[in-house]
C-alpha positions in Angstrom: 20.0 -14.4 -9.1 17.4 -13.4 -11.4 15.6 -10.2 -11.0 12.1 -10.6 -8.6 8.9 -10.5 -10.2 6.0 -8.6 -9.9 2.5 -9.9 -10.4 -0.9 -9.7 -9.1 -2.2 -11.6 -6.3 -5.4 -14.0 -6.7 -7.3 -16.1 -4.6 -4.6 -18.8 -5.1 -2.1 -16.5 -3.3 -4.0 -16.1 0.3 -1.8 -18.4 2.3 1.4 -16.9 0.7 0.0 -13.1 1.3 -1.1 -13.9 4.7 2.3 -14.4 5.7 4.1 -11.9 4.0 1.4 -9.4 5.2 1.8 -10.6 8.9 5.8 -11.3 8.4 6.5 -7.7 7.1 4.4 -6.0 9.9 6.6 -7.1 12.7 9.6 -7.2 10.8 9.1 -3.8 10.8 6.8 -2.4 13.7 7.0 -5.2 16.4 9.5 -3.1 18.7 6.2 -0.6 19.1 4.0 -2.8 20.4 3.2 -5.4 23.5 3.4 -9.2 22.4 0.0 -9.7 23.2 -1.5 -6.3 21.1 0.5 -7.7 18.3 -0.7 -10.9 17.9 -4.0 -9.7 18.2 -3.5 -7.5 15.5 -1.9 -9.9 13.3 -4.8 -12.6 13.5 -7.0 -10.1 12.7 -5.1 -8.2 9.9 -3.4 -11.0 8.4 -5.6 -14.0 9.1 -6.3 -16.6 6.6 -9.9 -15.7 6.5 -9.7 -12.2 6.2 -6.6 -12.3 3.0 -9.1 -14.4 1.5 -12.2 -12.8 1.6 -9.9 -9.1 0.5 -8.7 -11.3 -2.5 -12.3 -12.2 -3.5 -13.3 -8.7 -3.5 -13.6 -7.1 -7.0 -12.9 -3.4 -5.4 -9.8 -4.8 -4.3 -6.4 -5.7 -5.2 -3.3 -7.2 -3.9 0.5 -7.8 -5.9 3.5 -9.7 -4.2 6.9 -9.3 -5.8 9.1 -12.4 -5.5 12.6 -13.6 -6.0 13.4 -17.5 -6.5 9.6 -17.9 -5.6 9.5 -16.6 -2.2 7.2 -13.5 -1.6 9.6 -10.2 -0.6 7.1 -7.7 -1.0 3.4 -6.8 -1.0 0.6 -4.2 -1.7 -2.7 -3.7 -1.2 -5.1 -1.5 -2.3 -9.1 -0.9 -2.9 -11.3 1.7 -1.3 -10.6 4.2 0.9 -11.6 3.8 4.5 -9.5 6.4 6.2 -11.6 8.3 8.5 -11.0 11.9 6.9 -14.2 14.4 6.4 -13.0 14.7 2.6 -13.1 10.9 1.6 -15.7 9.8 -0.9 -17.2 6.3 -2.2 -15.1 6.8 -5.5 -12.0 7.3 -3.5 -8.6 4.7 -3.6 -6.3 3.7 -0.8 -3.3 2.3 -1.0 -3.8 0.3 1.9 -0.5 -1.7 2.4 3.0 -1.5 0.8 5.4 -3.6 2.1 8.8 -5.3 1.4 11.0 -7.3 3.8 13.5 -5.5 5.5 16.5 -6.9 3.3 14.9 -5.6 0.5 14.2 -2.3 1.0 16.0 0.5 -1.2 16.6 -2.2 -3.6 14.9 -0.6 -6.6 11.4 -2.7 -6.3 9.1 -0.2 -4.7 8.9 2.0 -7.5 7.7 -0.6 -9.6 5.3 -2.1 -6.9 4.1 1.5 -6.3 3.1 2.3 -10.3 1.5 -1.4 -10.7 -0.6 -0.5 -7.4 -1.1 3.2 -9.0 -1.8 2.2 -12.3 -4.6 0.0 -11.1 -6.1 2.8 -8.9 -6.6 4.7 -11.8 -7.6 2.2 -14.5 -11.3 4.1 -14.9 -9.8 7.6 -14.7 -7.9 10.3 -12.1 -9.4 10.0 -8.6 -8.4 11.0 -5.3 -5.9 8.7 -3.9 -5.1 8.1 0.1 -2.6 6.5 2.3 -2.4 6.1 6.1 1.1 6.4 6.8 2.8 5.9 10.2 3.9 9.2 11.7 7.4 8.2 12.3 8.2 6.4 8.9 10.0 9.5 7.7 11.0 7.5 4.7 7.5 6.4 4.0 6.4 9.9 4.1 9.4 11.1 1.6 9.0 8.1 -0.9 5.0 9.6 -0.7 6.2 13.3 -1.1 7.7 12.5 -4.0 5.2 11.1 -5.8 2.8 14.2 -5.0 0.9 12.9 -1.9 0.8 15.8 0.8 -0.5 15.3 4.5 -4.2 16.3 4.8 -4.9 14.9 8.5 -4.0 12.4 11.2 -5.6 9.7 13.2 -5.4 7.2 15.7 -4.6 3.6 14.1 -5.2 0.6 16.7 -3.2 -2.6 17.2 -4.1 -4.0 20.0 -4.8 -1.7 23.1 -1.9 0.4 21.5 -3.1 3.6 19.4 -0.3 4.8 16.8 -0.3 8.3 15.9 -0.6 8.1 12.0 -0.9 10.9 9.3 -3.7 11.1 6.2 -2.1 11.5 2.8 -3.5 12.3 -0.2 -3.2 12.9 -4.0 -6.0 14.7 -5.7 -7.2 13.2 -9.0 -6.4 16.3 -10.5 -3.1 16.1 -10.0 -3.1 12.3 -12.1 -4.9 14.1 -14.5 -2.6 17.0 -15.2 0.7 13.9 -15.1 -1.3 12.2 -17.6 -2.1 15.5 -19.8 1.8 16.3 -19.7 3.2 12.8 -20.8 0.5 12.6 -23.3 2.3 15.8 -24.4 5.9 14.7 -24.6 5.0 11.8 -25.9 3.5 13.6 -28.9 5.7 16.3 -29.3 9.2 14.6 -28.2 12.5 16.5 -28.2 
């Protein structure tokens, strides 16, 4: 099997994010909720209409990673609209990051993850934010180890359900010194 692919989504992809999107959610977070709150949340959150119009949005972006042509992965990202006293206009999110479940800890998130980073920070270091689940332990180390620290929590709704979540975030000057040090090594190598 060849390796999966990574590439940016356009507005060609909606259908194909949609379902990935909406597929990957319940794959992985279905046992939390009441049939009836998910489905709401998942018309809403993954609806046709919605992928569509967050494709067509310059201040967003979306990749899918695939292998033999079907989408096992996603991520989304664009402004930050985590409700945290600290959040500016000039603020990114990584807004979803997902793979399905029989591809996890398969060596594809780390490229998903710098592709989603990398676009981020195309016009310089900012301040970058994720809303992570407050149970996904192994969200919240993948996070840790790419210098994201909790700053805060909130509520997240699906449905009449209210998840307790925690605010992540990496400071710009933190992409700024990463920068500064491989700009180093890679001029003065060993």
């Amino acid at each position: 099997m060849p390796d999966p692919t990574l590439r940016r989504a356009g507005p060609q992809d909606a259908a194909v994010l949609a379902e990935i999107g909406a597929r990957t959610f319940a794959e992985t977070f279905a046992h939390l909720y009441p049939p009836r709150d998910l489905q709401a949340f998942l018309a809403e959150a993954y609806g046709l209409e919605r992928t569509a119009a967050d494709l067509a949005d310059p201040a967003k972006a979306a990749w899918l990673v695939e292998a033999d042509g079907a989408a096992i992965g996603y991520a989304q990202a664009g402004p930050c609209g985590l409700p945290h006293p600290e959040v500016t206009a000039v603020c990114g999110e990584l807004k979803r990051f997902y793979f399905l479940p029989s591809w996890q800890n398969r060596g594809q998130g780390l490229r998903l993850f710098n592709a989603t980073m990398d676009w981020l920070l195309r016009d310089g270091p900012r301040d970058v934010w994720i809303g992570v689940w407050s149970e996904n332990h192994g969200a919240q180390r993948f996070y840790s180890r790419h210098g994201f620290e909790k700053v805060g929590e909130y509520g997240f709704r699906v449905g009449e359900t209210v998840d307790h979540e925690f605010i992540l975030r990496r400071r710009a000057e933190s992409f700024a010194q990463a920068s500064a040090n491989k700009a180093q090594s890679e001029h003065n190598p060993a």
